[in-house]
C-alpha positions in Angstrom: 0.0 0.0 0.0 1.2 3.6 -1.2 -0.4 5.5 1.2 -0.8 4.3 5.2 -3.6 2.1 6.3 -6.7 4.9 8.0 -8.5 3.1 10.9 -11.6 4.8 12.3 -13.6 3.4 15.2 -17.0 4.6 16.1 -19.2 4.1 18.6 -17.5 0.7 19.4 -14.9 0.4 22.3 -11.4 0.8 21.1 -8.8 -2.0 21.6 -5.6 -3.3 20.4 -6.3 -6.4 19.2 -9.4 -5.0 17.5 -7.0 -2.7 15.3 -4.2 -5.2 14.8 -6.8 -7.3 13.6 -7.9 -4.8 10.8 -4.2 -4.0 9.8 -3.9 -8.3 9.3 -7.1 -7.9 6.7 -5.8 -5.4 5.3 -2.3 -5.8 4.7 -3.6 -9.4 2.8 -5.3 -6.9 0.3 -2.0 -6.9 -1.7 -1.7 -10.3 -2.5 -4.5 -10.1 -4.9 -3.3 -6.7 -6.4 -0.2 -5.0 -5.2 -0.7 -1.6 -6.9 -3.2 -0.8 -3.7 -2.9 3.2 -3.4 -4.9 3.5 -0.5 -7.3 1.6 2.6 -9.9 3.3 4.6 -11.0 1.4 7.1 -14.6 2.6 9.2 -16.2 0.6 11.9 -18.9 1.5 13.8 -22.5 0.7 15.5 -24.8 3.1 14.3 -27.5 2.2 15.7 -28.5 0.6 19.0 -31.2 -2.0 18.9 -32.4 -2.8 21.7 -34.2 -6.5 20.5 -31.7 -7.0 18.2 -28.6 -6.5 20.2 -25.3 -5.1 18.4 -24.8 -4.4 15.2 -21.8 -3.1 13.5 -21.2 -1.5 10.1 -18.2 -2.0 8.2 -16.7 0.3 5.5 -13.6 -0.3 3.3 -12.7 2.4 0.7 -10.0 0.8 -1.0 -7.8 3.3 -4.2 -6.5 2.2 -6.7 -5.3 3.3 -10.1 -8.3 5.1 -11.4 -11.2 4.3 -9.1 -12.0 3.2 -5.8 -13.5 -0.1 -4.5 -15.7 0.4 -1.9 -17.4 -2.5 0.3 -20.1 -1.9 2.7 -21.3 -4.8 5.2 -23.7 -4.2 7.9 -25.8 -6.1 10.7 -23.3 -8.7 11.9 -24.2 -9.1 15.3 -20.3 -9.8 15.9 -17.2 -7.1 14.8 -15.3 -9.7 13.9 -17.7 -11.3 11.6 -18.4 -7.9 10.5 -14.9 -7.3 9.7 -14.3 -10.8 8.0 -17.4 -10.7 6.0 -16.2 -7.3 4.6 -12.5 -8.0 3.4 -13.5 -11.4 2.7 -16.0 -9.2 -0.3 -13.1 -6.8 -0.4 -10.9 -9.2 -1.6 -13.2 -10.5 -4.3 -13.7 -7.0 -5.7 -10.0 -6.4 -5.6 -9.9 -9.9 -7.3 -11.6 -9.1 -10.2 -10.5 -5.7 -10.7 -7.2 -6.9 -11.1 -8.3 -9.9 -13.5 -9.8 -7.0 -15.6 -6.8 -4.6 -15.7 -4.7 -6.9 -16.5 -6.9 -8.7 -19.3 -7.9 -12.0 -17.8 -11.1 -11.9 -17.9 -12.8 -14.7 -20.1 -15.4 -13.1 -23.1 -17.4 -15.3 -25.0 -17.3 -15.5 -28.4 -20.0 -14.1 -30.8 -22.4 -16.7 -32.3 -22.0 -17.9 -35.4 -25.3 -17.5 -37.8 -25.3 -20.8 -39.7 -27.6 -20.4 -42.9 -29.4 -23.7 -43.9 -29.6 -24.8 -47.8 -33.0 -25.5 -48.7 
């Protein structure tokens, strides 16, 4: 990554582990494309249910060379799972952006008109 990893926790109590635990996620983004020019990172609990229980909201703002993927996962009742569920679509997006910059992705050929003799 170009540009340092941005963290920002909301609403949810701040630890350690939880943050070391975000730069692991993140720092993986780079082996599916290594031309990552920036991560945002948000993760908060926007709203308090009180039948529900917790819920957390993930963000990921990910640059990249001309665009930004952006992944947006909300309701896990866990930040973890929250946090997983998100990079785990971040790194499909990442994925396939990177398949398509660099050509890889598969195109179908046009069908072929066959005209009968009769």
């Amino acid at each position: 990554m170009q540009i340092p990893l941005q963290i920002t926790i909301r609403d949810v109590e701040h630890s350690e582990a939880l943050e070391a635990h975000i730069r692991e996620k993140a720092g993986k983004l780079d082996e599916f494309f290594d031309h990552i020019m920036s991560c945002r990172v948000v993760v908060e609990m926007p709203h308090k249910h009180h039948r529900q229980g917790k819920q957390f909201n993930v963000r990921i703002d990910i640059g990249v060379a001309g665009g930004e993927i952006a992944v947006n996962r909300d309701h896990a009742e866990d930040v973890y799972v929250a946090l997983r569920d998100a990079f785990d679509a971040a790194k499909r997006k990442v994925a396939d952006y990177a398949h398509k910059l660099h050509g890889d992705v598969k195109t179908h050929e046009p069908k072929r008109v066959v005209e009968s003799e009769d």
